[in-house]
C-alpha positions in Angstrom: 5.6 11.4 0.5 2.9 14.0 1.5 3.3 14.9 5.0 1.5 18.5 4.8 -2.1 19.6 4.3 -0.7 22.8 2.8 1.4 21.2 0.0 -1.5 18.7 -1.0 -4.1 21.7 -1.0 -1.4 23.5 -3.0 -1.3 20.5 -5.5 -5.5 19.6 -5.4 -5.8 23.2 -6.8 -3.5 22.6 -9.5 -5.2 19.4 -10.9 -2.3 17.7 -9.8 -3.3 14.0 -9.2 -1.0 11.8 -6.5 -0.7 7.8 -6.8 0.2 5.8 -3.5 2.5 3.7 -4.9 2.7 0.0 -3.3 6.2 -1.6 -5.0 6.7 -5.4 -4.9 10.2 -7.2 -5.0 12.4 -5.0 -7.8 15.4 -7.2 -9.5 18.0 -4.1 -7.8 20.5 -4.3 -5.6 18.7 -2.8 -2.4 18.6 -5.7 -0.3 22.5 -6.1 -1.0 24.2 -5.9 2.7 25.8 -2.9 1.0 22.2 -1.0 1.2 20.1 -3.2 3.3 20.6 -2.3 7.1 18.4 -4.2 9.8 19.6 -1.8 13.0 21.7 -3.1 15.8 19.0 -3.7 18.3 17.9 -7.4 18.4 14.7 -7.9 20.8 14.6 -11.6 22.2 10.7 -12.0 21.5 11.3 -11.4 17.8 14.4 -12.6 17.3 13.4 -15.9 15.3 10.9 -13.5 13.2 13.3 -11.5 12.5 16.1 -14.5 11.8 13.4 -15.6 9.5 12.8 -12.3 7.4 16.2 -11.4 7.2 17.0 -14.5 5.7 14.4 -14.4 3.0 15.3 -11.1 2.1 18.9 -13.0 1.3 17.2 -15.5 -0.4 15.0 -13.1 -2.7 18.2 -10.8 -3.0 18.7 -11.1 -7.1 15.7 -13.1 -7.4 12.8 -9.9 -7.5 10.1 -10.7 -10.0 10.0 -7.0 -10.8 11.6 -5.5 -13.5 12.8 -1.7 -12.9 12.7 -0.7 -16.5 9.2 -2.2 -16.8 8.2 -0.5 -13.7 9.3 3.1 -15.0 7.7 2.4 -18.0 4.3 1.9 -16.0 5.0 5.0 -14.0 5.1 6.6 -17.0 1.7 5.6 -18.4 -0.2 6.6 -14.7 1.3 10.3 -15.2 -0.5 10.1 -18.5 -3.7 9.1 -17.3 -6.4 11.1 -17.0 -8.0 9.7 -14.0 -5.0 7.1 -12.5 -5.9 4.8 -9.5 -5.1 6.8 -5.9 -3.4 3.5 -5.4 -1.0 1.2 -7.8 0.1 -2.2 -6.9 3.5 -2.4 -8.4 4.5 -5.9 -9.1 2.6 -9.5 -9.6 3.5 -10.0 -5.7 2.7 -6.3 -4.5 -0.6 -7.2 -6.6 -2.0 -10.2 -4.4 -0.5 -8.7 -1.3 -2.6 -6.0 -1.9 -5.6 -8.0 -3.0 -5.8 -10.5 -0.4 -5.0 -7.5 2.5 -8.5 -6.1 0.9 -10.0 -9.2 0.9 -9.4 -9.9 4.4 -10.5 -6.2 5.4 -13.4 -7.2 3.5 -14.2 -10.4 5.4 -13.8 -8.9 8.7 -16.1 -6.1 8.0 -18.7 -8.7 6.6 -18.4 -10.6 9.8 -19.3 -7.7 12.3 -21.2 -5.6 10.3 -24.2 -6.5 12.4 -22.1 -5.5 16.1 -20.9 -2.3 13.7 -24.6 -1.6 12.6 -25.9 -1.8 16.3 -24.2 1.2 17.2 -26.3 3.3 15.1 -28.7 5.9 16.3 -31.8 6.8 14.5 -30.9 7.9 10.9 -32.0 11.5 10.2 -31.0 11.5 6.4 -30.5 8.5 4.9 -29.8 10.2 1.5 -27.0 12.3 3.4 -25.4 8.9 5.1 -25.3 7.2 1.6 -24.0 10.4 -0.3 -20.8 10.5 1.3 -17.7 11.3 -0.7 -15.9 8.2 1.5 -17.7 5.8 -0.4 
């Protein structure tokens, strides 16, 4: 992960291109008690939570959807591509999680764009606003 301006200046300058990668479930042995580890602290207002999510991860352990061969395989392709996405949904189930976070962000921003929009002070340069490199 990219934790320093200098390092991702360093790489910009080089044409290097970086992909956040967002993995799903992978058919490994990482949620195995012999890699998993949940910490020894248990807090009392998250214990059932917690309870909960442990025990789906046993459940799912052996039964990821994702294929680790096929997932190097894709890696592969996106450091051959030209212009890759800035982020890559690994996995069906990384996929929707991703698509309905988006959609959700999406629905939010829908429903208080008008409070959002009443903040606004006169617009000097409209052109400016809607040329920005964020959008």
């Amino acid at each position: 992960m990219l934790r320093n301006k200098k390092t991702l200046k360093a790489l910009l300058k080089k044409q290097t291109k970086a992909i956040i990668i967002e993995p799903g479930f992978f058919n490994t042995d990482f949620l195995d008690s012999t890699s998993v580890n949940y910490g020894e602290y248990n807090i009392a207002d998250y214990e059932e939570k917690a309870t909960k999510f442990r025990q789906w991860h046993d459940e799912m352990n052996h039964n990821q959807v994702g294929d680790p061969a096929k997932l190097g395989a894709a890696l592969i392709q996106l450091s051959e591509m030209e212009n890759p996405p800035v982020r890559f949904a690994a996995g069906s189930d990384a996929a929707g999680w991703v698509i309905n976070k988006a959609e959700s962000i999406h629905a939010e921003a829908e429903k208080y764009k008008e409070l959002s929009s009443s903040t606004d002070g006169a617009i000097k340069n409209a052109d400016l606003l809607n040329s920005s490199p964020l959008s």
